[in-house]
N, C-alpha and C positions, 0 to 999 in steps of 0.2 A: 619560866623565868622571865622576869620583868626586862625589856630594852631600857638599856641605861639612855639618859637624858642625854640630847645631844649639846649642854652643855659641861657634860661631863664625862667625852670619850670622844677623841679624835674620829675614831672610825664611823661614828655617827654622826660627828659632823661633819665629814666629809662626804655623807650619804646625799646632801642635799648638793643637786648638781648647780646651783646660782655659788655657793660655798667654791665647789671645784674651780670654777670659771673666774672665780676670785684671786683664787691659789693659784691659778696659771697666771695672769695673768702681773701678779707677782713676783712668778720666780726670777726674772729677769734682774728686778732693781726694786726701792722702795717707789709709792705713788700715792700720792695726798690722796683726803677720800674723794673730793671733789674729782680727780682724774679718771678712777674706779667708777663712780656716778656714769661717765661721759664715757667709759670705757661697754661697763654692760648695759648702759641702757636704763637700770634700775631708776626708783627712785633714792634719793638718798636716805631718808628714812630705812628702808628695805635693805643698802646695802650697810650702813653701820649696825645695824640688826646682826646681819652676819657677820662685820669683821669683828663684832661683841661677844660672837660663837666663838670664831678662829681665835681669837684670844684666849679667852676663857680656857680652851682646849690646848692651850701652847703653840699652836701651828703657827700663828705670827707673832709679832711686837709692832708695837704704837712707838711714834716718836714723836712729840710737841712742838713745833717750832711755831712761834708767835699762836697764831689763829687756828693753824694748818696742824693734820693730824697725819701722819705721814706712815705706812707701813709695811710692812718686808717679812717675807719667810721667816720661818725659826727651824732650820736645816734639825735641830735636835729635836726641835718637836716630830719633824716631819718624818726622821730615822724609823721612827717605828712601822709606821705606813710600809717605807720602803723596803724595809725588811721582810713584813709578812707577803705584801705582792712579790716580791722575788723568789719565792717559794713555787709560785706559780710561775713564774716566768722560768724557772728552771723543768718546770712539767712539761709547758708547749717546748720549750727547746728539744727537750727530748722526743716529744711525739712529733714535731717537724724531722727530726734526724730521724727516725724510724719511717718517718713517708718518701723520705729522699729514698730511703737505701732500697726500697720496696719500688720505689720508682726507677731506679738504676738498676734493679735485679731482673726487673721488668723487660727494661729496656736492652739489655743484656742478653734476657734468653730470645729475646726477637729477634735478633744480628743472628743466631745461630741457627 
């Protein structure tokens, strides 16, 4: 099966780690792109490339004031991410409880 376009699946767009570094970099508050520019380093060209992805994709929104193109999360877009990773974060959690207890069992029959 063919990999969907990463302008047409969050999860692929978020495979590009310059994408990620955007996203974080976001979560906080909105940031014109110029700020974004001076933030990674990019060129600007390269970074509205990608926030043309994260839109497209829903993970952000644009906001127009005068000149300035200002953008921020989109928590709904983002639900879904956070949902499928939490699947996994529910796995280590349990294989961490399982090393604890194997470490305290451990440590247990030593004392004896």
């Amino acid at each position: 099966m063919a990999r969907a376009a990463t302008t047409s699946d969050a999860f692929n767009a978020v495979a590009e780690p310059w994408r990620r570094e955007i996203l974080n970099y976001l979560v906080l508050r909105e940031h014109a792109v110029g700020e974004i520019v001076a933030a990674t380093g990019l060129e600007q060209p390269s970074v509205s490339k990608h926030l043309r992805v994260l839109r497209d994709v829903g993970l952000v929104h644009a906001r127009r004031e005068g000149r300035q193109i200002f953008y921020r999360t989109n928590a709904a877009g983002i639900r879904p991410l956070h949902e499928w990773t939490s699947t996994f974060e529910k796995f280590w959690r349990h294989q961490l409880s399982r090393i604890k207890e194997r470490a305290e069992a451990k440590a247990e029959s030593e004392k004896q």
